[in-house]
C-alpha positions, -999 to 999 in steps of 0.1 A, spaced: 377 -206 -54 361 -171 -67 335 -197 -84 323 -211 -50 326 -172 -33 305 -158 -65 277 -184 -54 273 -181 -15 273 -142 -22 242 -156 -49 229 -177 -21 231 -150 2 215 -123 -18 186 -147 -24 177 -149 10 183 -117 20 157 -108 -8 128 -121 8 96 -113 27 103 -110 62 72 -122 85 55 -107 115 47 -137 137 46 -112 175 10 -112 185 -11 -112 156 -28 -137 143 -62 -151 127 -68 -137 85 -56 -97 85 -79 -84 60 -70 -48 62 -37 -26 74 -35 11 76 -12 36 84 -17 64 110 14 85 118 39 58 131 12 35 141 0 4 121 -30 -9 127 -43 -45 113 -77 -57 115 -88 -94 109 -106 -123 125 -95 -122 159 -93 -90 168 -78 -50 155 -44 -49 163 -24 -18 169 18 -11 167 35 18 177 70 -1 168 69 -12 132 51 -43 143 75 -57 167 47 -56 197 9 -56 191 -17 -39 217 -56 -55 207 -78 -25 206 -113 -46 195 -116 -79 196 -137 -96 168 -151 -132 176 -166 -149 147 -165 -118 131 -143 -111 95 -131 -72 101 -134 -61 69 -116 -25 69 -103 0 84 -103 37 80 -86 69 94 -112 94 90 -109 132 103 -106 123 141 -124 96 143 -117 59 133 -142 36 114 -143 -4 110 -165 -24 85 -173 -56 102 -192 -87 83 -198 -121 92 -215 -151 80 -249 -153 99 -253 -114 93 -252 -103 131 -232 -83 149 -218 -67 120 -224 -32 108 -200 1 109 -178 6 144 -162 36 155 -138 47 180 -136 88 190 -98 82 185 -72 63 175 -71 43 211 -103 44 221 -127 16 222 -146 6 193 -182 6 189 -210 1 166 -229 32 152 -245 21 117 -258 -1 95 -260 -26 126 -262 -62 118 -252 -56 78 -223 -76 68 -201 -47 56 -178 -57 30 -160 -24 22 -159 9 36 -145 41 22 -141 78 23 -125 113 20 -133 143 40 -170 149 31 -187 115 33 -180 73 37 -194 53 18 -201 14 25 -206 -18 8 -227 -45 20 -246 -76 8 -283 -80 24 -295 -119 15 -269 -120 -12 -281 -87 -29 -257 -62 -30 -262 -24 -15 -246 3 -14 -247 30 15 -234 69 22 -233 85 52 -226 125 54 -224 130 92 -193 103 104 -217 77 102 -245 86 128 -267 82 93 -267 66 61 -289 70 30 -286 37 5 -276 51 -28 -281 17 -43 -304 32 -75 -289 21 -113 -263 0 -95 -268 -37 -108 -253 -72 -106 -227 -81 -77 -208 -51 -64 -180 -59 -38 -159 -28 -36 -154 10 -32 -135 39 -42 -139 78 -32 -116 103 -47 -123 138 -64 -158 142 -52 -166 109 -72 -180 76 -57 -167 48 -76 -180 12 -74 -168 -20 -87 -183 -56 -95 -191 -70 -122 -191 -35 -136 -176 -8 -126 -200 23 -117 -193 63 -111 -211 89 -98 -207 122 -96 -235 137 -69 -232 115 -43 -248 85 -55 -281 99 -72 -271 90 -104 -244 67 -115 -227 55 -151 -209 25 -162 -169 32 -172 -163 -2 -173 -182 -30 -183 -167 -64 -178 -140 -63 -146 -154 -83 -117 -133 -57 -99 -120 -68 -66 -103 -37 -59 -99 -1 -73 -70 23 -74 -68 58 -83 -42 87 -84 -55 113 -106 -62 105 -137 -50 67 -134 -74 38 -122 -67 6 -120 -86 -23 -113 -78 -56 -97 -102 -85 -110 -116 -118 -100 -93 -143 -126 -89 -118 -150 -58 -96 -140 -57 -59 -139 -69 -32 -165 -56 1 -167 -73 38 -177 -48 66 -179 -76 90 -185 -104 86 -158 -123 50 -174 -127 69 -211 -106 35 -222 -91 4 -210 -67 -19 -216 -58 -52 -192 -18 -45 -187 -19 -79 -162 -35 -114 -172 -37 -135 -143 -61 -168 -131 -58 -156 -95 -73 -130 -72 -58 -98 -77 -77 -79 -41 -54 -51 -30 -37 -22 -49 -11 6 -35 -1 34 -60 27 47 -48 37 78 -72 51 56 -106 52 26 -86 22 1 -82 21 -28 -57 -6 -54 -67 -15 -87 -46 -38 -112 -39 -41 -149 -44 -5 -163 -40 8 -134 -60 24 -102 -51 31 -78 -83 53 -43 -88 52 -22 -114 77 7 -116 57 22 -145 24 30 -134 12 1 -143 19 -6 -173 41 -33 -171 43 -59 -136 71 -87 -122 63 -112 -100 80 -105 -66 61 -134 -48 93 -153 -33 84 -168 -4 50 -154 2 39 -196 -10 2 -199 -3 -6 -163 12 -40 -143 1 -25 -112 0 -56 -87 15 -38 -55 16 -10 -34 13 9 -1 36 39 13 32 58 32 64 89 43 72 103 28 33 93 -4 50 62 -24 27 37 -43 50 10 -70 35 -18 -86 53 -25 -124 49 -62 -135 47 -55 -171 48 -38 -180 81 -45 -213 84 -33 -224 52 2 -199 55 2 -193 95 17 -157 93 -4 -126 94 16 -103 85 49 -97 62 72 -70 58 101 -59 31 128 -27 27 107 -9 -1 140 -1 -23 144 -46 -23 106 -40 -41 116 -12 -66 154 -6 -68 177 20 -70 170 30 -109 197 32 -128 188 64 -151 219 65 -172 244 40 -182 270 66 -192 299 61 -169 303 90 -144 340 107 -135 333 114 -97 310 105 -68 283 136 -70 251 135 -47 224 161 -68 206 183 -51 168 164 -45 142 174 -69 113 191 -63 127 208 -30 109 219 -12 87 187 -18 55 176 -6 58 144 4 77 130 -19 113 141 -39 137 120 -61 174 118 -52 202 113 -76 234 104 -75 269 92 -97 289 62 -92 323 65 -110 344 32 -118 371 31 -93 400 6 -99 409 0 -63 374 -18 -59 367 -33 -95 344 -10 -102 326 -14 -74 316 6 -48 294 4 -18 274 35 -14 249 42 10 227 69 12 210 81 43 183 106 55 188 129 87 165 155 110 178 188 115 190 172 150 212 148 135 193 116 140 190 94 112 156 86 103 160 60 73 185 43 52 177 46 11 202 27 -1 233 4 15 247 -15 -11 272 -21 -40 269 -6 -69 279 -6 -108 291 28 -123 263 47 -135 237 73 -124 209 63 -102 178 77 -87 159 67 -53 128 83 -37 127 94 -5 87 95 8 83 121 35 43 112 47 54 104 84 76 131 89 68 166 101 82 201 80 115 207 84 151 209 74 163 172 65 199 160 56 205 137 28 240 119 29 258 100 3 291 77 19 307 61 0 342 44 9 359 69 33 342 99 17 312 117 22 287 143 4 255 159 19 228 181 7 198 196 26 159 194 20 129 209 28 99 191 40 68 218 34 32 204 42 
């Protein structure tokens, strides 16, 4: 009997632990999502979709026929969209004055625009004129753009901007350092679908090659990821990387040093991109008609765990205070987990978040759990300062510390 109970709660767990997807409204290939507050907004080959309730309804706010949407980007006020498409009309760079306005186009009309970038002092944008690859920056929210294609050579297919550099990858990957007039190599054999960068730490997603990783701004390399598939979309989330593309979905909990598979059920998906809101991690899906969901979804603690920092056996349940506090956005939360015989050494624990009015805002963790001491984050982008509550429950007891959200 405990046999057959120990494998339906197996059964169970495994399909709990899946990719949930988002079939309500959207449809077509997604090749981009971004985050804006509480919103999400999608954009694909039907149309850019908007959600103010964590996908569950979708508003249209530009339709796109026969058009690939390319990107999206939250910009200052404003809202930008790359749009390409085969014959090389219509495209070019859209706009809308705000987040629901209507889009429309103010750039680089009839370009196919395959990526668009930027920070808070220029955009930067991709394209590919009669199969030769340029490369375009605009200063002024797009009402002009100066190519900045000079020294750039061979295919070029994506963009980066972060620390006053311009980044550019293809079949090498190019930096520059004033604004495009001049530009080096840092890497020279990539075929780079996709670049990520938090500080000093880029990492490249290539065409059938993997990923490569430089811990010190390109000065060396080193492929941490060997793959015959697409890699096209990279999230660093502070230690944590989410990697994706061609029937693959990769974490890393290392910064990216090492990655597991965590494709499941994804089956023949192109994973295009990757958000995260709420602790919740949405991907886009650029190949609807061969896996006819746009979008998925998953709890991001089933993605990266609870780690489990210390295997020496606690005495009592003990919730540490959260560290850095105040914390900006993000803090790590500890906790203990004592054996208790009553339970089998078992306990579940669940650990929730709380505004100073008492309303809970997220669940971290809700589950059973070995003795030991663990450590979740808790990622406070979406939420305003304040005072928030952290509580730890476990069995008819409680614990609860306060925090402080300073932006």
């Amino acid at each position: 009997m405990k046999k057959i109970v120990i494998i339906l709660l197996l059964q169970y767990a495994f399909v709990y632990a899946q990719w949930v997807p988002i079939t309500n409204v959207v449809g077509g290939d997604i090749e981009t999502i971004i985050i804006h507050n509480t919103d999400i907004y999608a954009a694909g080959t039907v149309a850019v979709f908007k959600s103010t309730n964590y996908g569950v309804n979708w508003s249209t706010k530009m339709t796109s026929p026969a058009m690939a949407t390319r990107i999206l980007l939250n910009f200052g006020s404003n809202f930008f969209c790359g749009i390409s498409n085969a014959t090389n009309t219509l495209g070019g760079v859209y706009k809308a004055a705000n987040y629901d306005s209507n889009f429309s186009v103010i750039g680089l009309i009839n370009k196919p625009v395959k990526d668009l970038v930027g920070d808070s002092q220029q955009l930067i944008a991709v394209t590919s004129e009669s199969n030769i690859p340029k490369v375009y920056r605009s200063s002024n929210n797009g009402s002009n753009w100066s190519e900045i294609t000079s020294n750039i050579y061979g295919e070029v297919w994506c963009a980066a901007v972060y620390d006053n550099k311009i980044y550019v990858g293809g079949q090498q990957l190019f930096v520059s350092s004033n604004s495009g007039t001049n530009w080096n190599i840092i890497f020279d054999l990539s075929n780079t679908n996709v670049i990520g960068i938090k500080d000093s730490l880029i990492l490249l997603g290539t065409e059938y090659q993997g990923i490569y990783r430089s811990s010190n701004l390109g000065q060396s390399w080193v492929k941490t990821y060997s793959s015959n598939r697409e890699i096209s979309a990279i999230y660093i989330y502070g230690q944590n990387v989410f990697a994706a593309g061609d029937k693959s979905f990769l974490v890393s909990t290392n910064a990216g040093l090492n990655f597991t598979d965590r494709t499941e059920n994804l089956g023949n998906s192109n994973i295009t991109s990757i958000a995260l809101l709420n602790n919740v991690i949405y991907i886009s899906n650029g190949i609807y008609a061969t896996q006819p969901v746009s979008i998925w979804k998953r709890p991001l603690n089933e993605l990266i765990g609870i780690s489990q920092i210390s295997s020496e056996i606690p005495i009592n349940y003990r919730l540490y205070q959260n560290y850095p506090n105040p914390f900006n956005p993000m803090t790590n939360i500890k906790f203990d987990v004592p054996a208790t015989p009553q339970n089998s050494g078992k306990e579940n624990v669940i650990l929730k978040i709380y505004n100073v009015l008492g309303k809970e805002i997220t669940t971290l963790v809700d589950k059973e759990l070995s003795p030991g001491t663990y450590e979740v984050n808790f990622d406070g982008t979406i939420y305003p300062s304040g005072i928030y509550y952290c509580r730890m429950s476990f069995g008819e007891s409680a614990t609860v510390n306060k925090m402080i959200l300073l932006k």
